[in-house]
C-alpha positions in Angstrom: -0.7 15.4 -18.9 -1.1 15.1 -15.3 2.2 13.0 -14.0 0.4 9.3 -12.2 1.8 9.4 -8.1 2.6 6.1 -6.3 1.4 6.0 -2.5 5.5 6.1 -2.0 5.0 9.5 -3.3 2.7 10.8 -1.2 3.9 9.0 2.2 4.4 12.5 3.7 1.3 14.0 3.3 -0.7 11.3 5.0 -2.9 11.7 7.5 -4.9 8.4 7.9 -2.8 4.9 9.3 -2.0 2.8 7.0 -2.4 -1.1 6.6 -0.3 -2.4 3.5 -1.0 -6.4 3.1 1.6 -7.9 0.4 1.9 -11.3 -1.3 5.5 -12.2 -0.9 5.6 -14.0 -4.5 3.9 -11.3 -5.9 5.5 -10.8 -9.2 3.6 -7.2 -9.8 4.7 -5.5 -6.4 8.5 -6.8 -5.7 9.4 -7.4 -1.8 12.4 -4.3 -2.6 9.7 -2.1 -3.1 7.5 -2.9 -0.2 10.5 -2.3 1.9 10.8 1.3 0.2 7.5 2.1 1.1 8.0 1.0 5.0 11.1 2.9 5.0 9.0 6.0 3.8 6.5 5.5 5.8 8.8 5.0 8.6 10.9 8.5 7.6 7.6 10.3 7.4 6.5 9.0 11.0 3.3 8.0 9.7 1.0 5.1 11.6 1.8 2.6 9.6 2.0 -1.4 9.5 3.3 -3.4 6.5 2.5 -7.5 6.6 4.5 -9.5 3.9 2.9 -13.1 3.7 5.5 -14.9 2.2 3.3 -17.6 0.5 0.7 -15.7 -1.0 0.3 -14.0 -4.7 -0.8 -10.7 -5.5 -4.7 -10.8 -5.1 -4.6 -13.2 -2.4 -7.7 -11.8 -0.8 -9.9 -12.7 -3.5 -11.5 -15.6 -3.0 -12.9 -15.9 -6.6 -9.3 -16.1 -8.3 -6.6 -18.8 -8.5 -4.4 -16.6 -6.5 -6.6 -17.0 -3.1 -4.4 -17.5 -0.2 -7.0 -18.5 2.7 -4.6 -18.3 5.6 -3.4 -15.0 4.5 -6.5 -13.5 3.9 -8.2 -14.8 6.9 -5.0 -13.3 8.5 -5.8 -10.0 6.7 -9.2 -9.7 8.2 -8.2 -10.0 11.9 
């Protein structure tokens, strides 16, 4: 069985930017573990911007759940 990777995992072998938007009370995806992945990122020089907003949820981009979070998402778009 193939072993599941974790964008941490592959931080050095990207070639695209990347744009991580976070929740800051996401329970799912803790803040320590956002700031692992800018650190890769950051180790692998990669283009890369991470945006923690602290008042959102995970899934705070969809409009259709309880977790919407309308200034972060707006936010996200721009």
């Amino acid at each position: 069985m193939k072993q599941q990777k974790h964008p941490i995992d592959i931080t050095v072998d990207l070639g695209e930017p990347v744009l991580g938007l976070y929740g800051g009370q996401d329970e799912g995806i803790p803040l320590e573990s956002v700031e692992q992945m800018r650190q890769a990122l950051h180790a692998a020089n990669a283009k890369a911007e991470i945006v923690v907003y602290p008042d959102a949820c995970h899934a705070f981009n969809a409009d259709y759940r309880p977790s919407y979070h309308a200034q972060s998402a707006q936010d996200g778009l721009v």
